[in-house]
PQR file with spaces between the fields and no chain letter, atoms N, CA, C, O and H, PARSE charges and radii, in Angstrom:
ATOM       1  N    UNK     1       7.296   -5.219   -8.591 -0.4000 1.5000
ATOM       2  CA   UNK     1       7.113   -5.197   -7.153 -0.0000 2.0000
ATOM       3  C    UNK     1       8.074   -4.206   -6.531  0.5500 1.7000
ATOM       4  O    UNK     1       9.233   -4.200   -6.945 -0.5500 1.4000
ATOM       5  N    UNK     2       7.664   -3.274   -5.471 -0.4000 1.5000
ATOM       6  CA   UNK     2       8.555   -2.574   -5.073 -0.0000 2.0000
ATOM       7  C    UNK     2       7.516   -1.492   -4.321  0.5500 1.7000
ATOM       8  O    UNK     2       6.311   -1.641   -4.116 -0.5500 1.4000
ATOM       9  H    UNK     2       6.722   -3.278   -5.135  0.4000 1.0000
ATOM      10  N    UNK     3       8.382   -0.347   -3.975 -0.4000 1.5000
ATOM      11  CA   UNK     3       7.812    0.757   -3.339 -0.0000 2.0000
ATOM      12  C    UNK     3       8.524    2.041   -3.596  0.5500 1.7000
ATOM      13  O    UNK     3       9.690    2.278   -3.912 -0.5500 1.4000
ATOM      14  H    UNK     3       9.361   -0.226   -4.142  0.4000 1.0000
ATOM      15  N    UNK     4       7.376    2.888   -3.345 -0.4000 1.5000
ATOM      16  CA   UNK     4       8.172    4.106   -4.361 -0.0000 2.0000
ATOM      17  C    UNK     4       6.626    5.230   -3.520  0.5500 1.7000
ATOM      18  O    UNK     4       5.829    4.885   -2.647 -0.5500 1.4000
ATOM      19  H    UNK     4       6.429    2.696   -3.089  0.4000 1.0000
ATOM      20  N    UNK     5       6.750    6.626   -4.296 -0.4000 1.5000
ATOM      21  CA   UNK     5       6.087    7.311   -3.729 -0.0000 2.0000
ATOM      22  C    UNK     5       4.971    7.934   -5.309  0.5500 1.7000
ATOM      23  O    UNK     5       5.325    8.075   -6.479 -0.5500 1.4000
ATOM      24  H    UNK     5       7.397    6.906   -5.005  0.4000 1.0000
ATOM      25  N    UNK     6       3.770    8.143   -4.741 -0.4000 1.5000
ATOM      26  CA   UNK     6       3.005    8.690   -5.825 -0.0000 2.0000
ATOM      27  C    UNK     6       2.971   10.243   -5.029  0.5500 1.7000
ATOM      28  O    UNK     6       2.877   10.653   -3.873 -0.5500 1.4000
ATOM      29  H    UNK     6       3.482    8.028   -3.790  0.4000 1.0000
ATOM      30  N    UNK     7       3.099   10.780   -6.315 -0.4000 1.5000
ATOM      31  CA   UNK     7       2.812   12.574   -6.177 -0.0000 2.0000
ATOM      32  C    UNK     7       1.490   12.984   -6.526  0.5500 1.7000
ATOM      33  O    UNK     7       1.049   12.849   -7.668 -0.5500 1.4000
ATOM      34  H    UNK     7       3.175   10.447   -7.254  0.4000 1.0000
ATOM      35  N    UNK     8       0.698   13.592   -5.368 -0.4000 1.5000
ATOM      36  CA   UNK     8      -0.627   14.221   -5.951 -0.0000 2.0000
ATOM      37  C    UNK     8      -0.222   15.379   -6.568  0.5500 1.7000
ATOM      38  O    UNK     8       0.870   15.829   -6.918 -0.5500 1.4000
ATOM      39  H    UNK     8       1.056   13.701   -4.441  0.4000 1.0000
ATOM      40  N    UNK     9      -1.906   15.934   -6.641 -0.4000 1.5000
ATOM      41  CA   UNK     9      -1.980   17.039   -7.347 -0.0000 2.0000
ATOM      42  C    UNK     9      -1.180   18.463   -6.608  0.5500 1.7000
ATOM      43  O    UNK     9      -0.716   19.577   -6.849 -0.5500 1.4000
ATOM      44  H    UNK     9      -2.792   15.568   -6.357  0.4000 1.0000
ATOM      45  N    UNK    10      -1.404   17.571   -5.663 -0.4000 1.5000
ATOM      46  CA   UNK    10      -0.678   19.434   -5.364 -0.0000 2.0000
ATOM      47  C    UNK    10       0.709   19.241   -4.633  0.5500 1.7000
ATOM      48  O    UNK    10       1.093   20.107   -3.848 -0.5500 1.4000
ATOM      49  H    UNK    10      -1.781   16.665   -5.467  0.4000 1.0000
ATOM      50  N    UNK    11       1.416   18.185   -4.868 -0.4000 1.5000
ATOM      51  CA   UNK    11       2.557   18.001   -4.849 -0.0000 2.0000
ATOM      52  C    UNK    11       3.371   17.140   -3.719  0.5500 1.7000
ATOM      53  O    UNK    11       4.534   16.741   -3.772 -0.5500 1.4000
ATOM      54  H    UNK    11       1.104   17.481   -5.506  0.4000 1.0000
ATOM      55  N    UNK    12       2.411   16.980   -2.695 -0.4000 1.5000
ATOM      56  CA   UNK    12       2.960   15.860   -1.513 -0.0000 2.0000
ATOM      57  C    UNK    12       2.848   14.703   -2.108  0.5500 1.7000
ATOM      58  O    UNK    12       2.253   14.587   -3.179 -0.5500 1.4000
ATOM      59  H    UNK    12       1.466   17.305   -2.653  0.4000 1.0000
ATOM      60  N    UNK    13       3.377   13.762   -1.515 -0.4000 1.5000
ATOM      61  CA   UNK    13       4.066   12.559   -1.752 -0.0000 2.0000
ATOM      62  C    UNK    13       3.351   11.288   -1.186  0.5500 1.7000
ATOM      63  O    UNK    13       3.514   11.157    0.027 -0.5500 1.4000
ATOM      64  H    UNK    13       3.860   13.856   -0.645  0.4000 1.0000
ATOM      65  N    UNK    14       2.721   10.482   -1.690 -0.4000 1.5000
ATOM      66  CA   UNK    14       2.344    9.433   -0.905 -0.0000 2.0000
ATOM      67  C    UNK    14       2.556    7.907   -0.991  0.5500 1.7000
ATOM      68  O    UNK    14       2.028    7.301   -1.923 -0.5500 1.4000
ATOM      69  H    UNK    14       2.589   10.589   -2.676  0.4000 1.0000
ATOM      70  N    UNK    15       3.524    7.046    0.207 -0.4000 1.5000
ATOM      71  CA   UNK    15       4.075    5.704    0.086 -0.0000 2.0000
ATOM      72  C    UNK    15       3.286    5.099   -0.104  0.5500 1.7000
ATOM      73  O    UNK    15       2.235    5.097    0.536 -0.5500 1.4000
ATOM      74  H    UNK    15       3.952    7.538    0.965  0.4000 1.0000
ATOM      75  N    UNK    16       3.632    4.204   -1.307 -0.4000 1.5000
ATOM      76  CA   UNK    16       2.760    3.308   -2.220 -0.0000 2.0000
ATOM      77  C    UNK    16       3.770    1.751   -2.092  0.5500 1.7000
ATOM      78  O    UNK    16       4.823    1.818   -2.725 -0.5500 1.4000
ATOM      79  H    UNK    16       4.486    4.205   -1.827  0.4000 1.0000
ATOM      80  N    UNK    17       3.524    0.457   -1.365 -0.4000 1.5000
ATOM      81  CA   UNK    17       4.121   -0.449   -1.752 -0.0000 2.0000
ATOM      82  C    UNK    17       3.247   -1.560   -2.163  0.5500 1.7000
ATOM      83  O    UNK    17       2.174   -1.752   -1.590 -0.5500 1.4000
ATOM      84  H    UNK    17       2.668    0.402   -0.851  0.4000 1.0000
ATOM      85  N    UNK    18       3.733   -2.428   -3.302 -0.4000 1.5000
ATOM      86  CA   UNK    18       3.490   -2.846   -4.531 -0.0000 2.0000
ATOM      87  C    UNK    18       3.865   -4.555   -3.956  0.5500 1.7000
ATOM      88  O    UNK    18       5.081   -4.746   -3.988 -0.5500 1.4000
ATOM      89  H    UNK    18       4.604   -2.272   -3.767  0.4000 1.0000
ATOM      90  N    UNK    19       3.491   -5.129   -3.722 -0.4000 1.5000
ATOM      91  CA   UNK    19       3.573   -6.612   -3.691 -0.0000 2.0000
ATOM      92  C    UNK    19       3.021   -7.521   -4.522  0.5500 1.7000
ATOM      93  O    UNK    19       2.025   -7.117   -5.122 -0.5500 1.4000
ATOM      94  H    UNK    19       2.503   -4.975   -3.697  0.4000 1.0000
ATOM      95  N    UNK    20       3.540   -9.171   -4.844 -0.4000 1.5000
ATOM      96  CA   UNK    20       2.847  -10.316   -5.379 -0.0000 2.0000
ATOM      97  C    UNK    20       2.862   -9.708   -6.562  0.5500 1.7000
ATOM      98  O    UNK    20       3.447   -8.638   -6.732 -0.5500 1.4000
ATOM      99  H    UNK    20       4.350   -9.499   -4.357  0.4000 1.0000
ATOM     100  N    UNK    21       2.094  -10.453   -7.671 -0.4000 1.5000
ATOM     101  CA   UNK    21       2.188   -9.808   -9.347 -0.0000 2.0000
ATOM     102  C    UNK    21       1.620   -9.268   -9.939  0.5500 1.7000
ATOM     103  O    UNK    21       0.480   -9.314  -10.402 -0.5500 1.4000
ATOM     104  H    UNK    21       1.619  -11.322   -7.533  0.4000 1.0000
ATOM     105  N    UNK    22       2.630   -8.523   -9.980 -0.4000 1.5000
ATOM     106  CA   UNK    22       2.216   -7.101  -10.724 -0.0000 2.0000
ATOM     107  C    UNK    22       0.784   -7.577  -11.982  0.5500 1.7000
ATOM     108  O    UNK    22      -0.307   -7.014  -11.890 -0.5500 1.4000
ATOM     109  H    UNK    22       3.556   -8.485   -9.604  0.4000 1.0000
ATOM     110  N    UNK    23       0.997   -8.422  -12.834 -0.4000 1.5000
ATOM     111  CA   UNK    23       0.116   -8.573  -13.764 -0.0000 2.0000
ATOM     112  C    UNK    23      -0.963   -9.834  -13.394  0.5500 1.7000
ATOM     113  O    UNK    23      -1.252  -10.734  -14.183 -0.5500 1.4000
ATOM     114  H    UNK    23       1.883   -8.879  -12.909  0.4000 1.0000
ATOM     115  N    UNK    24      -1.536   -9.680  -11.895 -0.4000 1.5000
ATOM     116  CA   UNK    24      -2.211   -9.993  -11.601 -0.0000 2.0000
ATOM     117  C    UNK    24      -3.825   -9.793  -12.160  0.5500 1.7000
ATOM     118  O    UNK    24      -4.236   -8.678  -12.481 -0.5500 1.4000
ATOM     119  H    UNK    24      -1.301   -8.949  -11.254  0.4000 1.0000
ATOM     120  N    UNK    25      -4.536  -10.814  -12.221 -0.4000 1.5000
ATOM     121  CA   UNK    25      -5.928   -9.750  -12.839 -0.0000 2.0000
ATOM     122  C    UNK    25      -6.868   -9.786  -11.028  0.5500 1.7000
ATOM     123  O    UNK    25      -8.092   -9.784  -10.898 -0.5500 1.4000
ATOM     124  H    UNK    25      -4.203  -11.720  -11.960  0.4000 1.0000
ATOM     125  N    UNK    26      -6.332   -9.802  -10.425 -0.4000 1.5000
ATOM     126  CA   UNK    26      -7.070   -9.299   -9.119 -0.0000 2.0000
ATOM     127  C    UNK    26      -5.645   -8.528   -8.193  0.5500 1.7000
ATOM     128  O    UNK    26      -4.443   -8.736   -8.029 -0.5500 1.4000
ATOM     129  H    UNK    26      -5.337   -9.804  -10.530  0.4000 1.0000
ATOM     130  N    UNK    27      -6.673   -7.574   -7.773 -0.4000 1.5000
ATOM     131  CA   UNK    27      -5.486   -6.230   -7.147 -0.0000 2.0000
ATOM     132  C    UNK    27      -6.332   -6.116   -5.490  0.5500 1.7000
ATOM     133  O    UNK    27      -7.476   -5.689   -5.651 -0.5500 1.4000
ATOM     134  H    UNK    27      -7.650   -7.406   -7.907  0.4000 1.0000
ATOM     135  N    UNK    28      -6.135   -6.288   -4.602 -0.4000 1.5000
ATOM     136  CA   UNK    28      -6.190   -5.847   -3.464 -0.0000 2.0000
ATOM     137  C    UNK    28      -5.591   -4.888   -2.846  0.5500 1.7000
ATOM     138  O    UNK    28      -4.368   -4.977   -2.739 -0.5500 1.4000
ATOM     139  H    UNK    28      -5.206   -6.635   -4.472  0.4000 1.0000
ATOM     140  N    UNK    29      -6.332   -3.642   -2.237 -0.4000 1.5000
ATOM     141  CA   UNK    29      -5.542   -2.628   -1.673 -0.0000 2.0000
ATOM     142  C    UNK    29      -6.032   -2.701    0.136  0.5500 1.7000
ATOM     143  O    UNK    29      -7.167   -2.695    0.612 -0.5500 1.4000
ATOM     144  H    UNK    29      -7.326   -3.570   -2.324  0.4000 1.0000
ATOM     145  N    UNK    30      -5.364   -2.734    0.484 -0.4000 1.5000
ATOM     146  CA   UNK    30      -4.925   -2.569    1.791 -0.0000 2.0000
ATOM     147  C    UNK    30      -5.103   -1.380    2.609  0.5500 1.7000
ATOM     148  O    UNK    30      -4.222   -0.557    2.361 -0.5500 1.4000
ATOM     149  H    UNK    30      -4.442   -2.739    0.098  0.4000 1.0000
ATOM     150  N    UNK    31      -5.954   -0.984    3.523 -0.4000 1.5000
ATOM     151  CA   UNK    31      -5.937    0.161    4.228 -0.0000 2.0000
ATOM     152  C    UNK    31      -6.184    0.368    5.785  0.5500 1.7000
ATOM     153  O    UNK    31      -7.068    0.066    6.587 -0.5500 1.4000
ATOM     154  H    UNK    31      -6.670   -1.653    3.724  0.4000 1.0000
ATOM     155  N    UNK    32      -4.555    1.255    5.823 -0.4000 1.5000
ATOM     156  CA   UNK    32      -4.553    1.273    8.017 -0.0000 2.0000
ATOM     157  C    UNK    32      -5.358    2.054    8.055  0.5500 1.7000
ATOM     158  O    UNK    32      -5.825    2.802    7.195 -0.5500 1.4000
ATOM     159  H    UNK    32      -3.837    1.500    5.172  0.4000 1.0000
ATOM     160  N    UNK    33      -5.612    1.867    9.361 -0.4000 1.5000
ATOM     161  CA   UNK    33      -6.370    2.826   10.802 -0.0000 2.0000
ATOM     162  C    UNK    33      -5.708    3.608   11.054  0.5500 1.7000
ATOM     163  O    UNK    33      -4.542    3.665   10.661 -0.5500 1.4000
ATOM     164  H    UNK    33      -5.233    1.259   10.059  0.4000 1.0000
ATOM     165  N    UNK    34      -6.309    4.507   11.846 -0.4000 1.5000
ATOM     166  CA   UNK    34      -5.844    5.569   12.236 -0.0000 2.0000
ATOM     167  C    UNK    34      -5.043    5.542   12.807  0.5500 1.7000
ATOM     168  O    UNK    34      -4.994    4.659   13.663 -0.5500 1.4000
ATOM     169  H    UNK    34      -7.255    4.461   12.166  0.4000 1.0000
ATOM     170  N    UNK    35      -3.538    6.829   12.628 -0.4000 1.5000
ATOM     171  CA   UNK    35      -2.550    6.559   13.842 -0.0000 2.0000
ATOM     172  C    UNK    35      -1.796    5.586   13.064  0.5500 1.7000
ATOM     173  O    UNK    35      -0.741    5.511   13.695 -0.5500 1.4000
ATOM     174  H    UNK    35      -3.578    7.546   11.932  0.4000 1.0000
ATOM     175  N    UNK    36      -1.677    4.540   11.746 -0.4000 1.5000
ATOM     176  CA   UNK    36      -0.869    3.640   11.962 -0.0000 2.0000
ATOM     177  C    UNK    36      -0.195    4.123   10.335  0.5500 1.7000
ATOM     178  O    UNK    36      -0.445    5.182    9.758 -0.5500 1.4000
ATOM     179  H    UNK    36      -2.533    4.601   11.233  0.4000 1.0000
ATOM     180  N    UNK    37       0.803    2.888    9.782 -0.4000 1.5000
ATOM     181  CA   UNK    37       0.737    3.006    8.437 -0.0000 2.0000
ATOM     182  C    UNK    37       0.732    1.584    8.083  0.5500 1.7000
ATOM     183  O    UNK    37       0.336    0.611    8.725 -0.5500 1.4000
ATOM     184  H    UNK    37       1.006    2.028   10.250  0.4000 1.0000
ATOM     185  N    UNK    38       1.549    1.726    6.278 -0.4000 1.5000
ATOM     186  CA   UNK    38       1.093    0.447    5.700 -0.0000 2.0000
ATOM     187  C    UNK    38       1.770   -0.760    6.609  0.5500 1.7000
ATOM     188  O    UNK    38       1.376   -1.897    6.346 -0.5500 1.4000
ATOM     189  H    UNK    38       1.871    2.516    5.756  0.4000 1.0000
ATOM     190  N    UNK    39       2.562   -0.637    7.451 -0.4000 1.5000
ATOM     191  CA   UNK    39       3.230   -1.209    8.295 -0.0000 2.0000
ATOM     192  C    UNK    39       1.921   -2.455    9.070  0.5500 1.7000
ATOM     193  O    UNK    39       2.067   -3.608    9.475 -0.5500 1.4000
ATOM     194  H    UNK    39       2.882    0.286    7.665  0.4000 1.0000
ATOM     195  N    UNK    40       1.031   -1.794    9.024 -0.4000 1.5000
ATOM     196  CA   UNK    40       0.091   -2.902   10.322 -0.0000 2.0000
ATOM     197  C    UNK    40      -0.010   -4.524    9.491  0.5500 1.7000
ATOM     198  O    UNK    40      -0.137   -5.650    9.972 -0.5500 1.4000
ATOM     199  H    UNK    40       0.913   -0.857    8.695  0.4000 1.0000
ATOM     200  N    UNK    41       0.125   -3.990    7.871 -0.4000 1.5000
ATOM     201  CA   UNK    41      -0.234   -5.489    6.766 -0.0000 2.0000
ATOM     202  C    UNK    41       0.549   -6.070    7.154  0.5500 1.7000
ATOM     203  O    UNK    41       0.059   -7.188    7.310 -0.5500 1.4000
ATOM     204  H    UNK    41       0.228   -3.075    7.481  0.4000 1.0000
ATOM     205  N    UNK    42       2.083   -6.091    7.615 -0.4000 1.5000
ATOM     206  CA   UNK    42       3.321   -6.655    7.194 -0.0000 2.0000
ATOM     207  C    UNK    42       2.802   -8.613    7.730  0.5500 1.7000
ATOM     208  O    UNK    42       3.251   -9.675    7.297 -0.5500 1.4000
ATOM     209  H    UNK    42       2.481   -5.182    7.489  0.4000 1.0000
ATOM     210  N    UNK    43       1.830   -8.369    8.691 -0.4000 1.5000
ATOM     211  CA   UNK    43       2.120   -9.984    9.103 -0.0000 2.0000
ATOM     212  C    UNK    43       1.086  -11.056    8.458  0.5500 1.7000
ATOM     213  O    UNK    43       1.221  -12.277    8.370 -0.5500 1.4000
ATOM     214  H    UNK    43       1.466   -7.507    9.042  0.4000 1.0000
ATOM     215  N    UNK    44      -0.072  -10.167    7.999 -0.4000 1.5000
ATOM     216  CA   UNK    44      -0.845  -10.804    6.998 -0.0000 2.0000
ATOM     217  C    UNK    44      -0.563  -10.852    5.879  0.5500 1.7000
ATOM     218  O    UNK    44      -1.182  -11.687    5.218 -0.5500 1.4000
ATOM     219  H    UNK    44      -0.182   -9.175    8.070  0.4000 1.0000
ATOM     220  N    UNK    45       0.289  -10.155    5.293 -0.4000 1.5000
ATOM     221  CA   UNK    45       1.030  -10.816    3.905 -0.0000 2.0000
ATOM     222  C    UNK    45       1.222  -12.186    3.218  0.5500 1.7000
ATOM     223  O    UNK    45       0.886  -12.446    2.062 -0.5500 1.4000
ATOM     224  H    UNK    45       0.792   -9.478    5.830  0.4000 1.0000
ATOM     225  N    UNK    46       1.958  -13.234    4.318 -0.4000 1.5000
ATOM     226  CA   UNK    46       2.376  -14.378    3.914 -0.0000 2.0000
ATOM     227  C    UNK    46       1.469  -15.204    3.794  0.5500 1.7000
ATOM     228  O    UNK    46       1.481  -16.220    3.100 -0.5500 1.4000
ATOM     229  H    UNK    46       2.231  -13.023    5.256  0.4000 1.0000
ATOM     230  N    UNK    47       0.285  -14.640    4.750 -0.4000 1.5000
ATOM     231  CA   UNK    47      -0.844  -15.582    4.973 -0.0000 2.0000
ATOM     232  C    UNK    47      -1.707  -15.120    3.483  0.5500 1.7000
ATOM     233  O    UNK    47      -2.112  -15.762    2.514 -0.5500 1.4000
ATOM     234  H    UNK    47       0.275  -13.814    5.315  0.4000 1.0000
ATOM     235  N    UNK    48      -1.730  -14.089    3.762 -0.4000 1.5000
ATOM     236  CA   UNK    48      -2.746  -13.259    2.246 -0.0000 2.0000
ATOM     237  C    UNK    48      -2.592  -14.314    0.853  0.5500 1.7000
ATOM     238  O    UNK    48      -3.493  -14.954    0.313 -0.5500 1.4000
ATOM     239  H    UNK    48      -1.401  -13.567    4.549  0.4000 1.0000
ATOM     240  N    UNK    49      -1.223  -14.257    0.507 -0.4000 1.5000
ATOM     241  CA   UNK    49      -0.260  -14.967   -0.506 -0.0000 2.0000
ATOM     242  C    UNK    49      -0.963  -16.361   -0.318  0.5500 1.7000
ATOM     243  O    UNK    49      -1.945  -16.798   -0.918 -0.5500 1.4000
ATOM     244  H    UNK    49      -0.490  -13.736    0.946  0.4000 1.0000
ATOM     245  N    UNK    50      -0.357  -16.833    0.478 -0.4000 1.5000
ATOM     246  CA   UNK    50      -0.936  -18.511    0.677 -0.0000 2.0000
ATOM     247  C    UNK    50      -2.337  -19.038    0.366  0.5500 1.7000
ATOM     248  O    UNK    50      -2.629  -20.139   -0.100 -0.5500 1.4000
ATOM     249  H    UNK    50       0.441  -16.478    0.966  0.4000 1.0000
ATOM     250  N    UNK    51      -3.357  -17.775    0.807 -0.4000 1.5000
ATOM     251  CA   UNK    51      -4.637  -18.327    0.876 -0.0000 2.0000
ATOM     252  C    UNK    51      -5.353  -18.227   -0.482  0.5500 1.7000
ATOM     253  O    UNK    51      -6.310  -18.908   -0.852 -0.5500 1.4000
ATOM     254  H    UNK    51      -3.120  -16.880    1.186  0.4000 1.0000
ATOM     255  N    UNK    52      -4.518  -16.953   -1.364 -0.4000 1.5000
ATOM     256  CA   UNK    52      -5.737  -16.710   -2.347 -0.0000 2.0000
ATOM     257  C    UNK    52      -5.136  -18.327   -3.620  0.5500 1.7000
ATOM     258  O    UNK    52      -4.106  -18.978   -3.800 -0.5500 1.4000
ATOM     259  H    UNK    52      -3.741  -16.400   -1.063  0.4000 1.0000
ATOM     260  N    UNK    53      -6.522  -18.289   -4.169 -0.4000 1.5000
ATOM     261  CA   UNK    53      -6.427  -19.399   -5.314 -0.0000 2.0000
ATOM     262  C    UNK    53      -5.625  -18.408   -6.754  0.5500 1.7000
ATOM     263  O    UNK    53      -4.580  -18.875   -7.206 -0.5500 1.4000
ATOM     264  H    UNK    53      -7.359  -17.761   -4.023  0.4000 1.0000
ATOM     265  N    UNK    54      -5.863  -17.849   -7.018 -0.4000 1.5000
ATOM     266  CA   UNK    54      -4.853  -16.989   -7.865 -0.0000 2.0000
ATOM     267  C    UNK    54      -3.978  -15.825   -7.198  0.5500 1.7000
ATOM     268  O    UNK    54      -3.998  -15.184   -6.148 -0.5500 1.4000
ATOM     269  H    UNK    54      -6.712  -17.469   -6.650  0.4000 1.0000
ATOM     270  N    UNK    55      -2.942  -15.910   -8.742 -0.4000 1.5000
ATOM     271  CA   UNK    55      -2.021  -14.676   -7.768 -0.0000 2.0000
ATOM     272  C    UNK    55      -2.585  -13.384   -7.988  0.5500 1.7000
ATOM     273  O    UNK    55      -3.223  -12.964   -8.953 -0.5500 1.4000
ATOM     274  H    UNK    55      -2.926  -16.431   -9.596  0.4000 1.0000
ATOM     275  N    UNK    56      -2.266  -12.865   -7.004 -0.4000 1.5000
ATOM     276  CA   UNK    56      -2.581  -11.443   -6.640 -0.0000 2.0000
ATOM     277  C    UNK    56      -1.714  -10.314   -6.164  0.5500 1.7000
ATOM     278  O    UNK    56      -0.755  -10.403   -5.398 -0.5500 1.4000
ATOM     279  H    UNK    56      -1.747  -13.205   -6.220  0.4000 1.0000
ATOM     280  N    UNK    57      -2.298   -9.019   -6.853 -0.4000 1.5000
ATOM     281  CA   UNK    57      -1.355   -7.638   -6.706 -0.0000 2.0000
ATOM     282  C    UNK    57      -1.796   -7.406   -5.559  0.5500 1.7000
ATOM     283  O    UNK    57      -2.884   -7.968   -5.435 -0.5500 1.4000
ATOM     284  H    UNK    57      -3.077   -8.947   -7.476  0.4000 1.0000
ATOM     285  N    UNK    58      -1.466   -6.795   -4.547 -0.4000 1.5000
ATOM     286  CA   UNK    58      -1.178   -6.233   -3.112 -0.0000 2.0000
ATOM     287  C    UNK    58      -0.920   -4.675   -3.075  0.5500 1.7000
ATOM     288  O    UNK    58       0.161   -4.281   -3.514 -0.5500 1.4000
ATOM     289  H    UNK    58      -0.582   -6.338   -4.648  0.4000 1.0000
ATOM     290  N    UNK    59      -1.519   -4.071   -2.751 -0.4000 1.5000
ATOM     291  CA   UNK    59      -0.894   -2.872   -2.904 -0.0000 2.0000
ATOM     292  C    UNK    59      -1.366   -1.896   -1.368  0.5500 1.7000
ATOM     293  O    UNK    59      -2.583   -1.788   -1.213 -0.5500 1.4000
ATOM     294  H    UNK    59      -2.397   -4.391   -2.394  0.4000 1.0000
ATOM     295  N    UNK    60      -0.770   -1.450   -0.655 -0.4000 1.5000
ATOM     296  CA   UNK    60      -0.744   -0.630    0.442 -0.0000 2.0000
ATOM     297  C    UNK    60       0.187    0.489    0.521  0.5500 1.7000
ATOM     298  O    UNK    60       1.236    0.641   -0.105 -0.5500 1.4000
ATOM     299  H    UNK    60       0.218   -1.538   -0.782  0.4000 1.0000
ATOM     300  N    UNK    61      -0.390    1.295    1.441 -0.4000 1.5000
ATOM     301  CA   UNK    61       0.213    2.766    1.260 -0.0000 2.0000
ATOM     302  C    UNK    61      -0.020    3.564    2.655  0.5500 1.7000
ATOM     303  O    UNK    61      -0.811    3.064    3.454 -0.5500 1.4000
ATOM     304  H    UNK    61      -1.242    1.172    1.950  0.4000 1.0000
ATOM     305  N    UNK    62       0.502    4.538    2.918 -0.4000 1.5000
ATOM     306  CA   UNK    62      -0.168    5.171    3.828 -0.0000 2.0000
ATOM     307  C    UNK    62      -0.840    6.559    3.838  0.5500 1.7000
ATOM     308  O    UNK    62      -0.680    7.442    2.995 -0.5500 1.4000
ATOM     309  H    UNK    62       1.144    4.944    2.268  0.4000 1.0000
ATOM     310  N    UNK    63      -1.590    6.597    4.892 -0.4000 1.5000
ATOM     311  CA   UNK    63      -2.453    7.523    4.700 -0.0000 2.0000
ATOM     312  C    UNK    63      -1.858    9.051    4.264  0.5500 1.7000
ATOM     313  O    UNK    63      -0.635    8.905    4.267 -0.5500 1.4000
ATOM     314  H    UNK    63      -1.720    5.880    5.577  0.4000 1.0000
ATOM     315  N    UNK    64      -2.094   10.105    3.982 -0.4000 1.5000
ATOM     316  CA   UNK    64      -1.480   11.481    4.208 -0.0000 2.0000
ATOM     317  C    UNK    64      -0.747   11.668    5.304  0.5500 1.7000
ATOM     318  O    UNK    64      -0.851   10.848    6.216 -0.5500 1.4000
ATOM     319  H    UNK    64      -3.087   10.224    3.980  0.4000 1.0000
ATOM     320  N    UNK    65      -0.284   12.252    5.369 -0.4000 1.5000
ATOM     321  CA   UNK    65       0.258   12.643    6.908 -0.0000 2.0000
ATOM     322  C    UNK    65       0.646   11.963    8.067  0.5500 1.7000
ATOM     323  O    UNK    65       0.896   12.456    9.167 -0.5500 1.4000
ATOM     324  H    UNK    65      -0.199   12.919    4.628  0.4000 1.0000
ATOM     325  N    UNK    66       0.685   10.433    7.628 -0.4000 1.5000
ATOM     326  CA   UNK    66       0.276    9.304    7.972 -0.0000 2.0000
ATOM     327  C    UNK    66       1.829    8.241    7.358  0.5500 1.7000
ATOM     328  O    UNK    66       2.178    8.121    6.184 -0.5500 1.4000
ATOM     329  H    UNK    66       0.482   10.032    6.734  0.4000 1.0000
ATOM     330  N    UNK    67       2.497    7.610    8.584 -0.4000 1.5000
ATOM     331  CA   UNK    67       4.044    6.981    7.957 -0.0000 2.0000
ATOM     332  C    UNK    67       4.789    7.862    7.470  0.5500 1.7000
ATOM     333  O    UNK    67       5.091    8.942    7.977 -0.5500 1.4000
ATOM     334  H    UNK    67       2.213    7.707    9.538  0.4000 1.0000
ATOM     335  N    UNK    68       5.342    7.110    5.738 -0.4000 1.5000
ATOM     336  CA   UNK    68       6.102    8.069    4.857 -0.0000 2.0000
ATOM     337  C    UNK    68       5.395    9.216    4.409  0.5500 1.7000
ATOM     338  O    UNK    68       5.982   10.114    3.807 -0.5500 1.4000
ATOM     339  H    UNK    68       5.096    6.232    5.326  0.4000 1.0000
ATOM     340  N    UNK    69       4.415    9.249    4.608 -0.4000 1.5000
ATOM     341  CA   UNK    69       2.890   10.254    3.514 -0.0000 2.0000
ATOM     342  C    UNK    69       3.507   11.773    3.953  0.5500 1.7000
ATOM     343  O    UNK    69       3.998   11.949    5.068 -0.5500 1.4000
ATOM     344  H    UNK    69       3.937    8.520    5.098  0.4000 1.0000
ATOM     345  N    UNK    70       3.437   12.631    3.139 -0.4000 1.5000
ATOM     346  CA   UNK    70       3.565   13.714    3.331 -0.0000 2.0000
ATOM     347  C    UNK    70       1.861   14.170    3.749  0.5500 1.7000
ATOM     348  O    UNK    70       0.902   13.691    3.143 -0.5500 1.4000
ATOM     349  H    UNK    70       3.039   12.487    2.233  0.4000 1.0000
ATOM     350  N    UNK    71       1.706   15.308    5.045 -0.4000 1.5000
ATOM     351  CA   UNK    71       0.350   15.573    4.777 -0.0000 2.0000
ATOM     352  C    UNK    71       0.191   16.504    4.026  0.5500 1.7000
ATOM     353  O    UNK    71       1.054   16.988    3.294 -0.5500 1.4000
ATOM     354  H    UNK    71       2.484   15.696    5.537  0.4000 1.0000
ATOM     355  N    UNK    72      -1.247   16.944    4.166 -0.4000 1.5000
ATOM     356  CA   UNK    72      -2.015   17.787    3.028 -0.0000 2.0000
ATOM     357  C    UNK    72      -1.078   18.883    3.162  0.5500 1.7000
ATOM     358  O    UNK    72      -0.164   18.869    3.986 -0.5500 1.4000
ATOM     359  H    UNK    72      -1.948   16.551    4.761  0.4000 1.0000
ATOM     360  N    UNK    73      -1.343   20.021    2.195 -0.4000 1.5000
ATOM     361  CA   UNK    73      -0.925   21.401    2.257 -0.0000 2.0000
ATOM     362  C    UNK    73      -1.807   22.264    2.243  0.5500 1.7000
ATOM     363  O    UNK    73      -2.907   21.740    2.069 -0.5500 1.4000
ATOM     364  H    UNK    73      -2.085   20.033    1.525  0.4000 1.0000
ATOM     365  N    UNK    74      -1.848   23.290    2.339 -0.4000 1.5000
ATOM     366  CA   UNK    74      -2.473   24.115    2.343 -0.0000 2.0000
ATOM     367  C    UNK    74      -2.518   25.370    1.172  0.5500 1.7000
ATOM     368  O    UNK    74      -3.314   26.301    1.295 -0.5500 1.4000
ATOM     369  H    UNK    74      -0.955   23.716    2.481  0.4000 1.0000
């Protein structure tokens, strides 16, 4: 569990955070709207956790250009 950054192909950077267990066999990914980042999940988390019947990986990030995201290049 944690957060860290994935590097594309052409070298920008994009925030990836990693919640609940890791060796989950169900993975949910998470995705903001426009204008926002992975920040909008933070309050459905606890609830997320609570509701599912198994545990589950969590994973959110933000968009390009978008929060921590480096945008595209050119």
């Amino acid at each position: 569990m944690g957060s860290g950054f994935f590097t594309c192909v052409d070298g920008a950077r994009v925030r990836v955070v990693e919640e609940g267990d890791p060796h989950a066999l169900v993975t949910v990914v998470l995705v903001h709207c426009y204008a926002l980042d992975h920040g909008e999940w933070d309050r459905l988390m606890p609830e997320l956790e609570r509701s599912c019947d198994v545990p589950v990986r969590v994973l959110r990030y933000d968009h390009r250009g978008s929060g921590e995201s480096e945008p595209m290049t050119a």
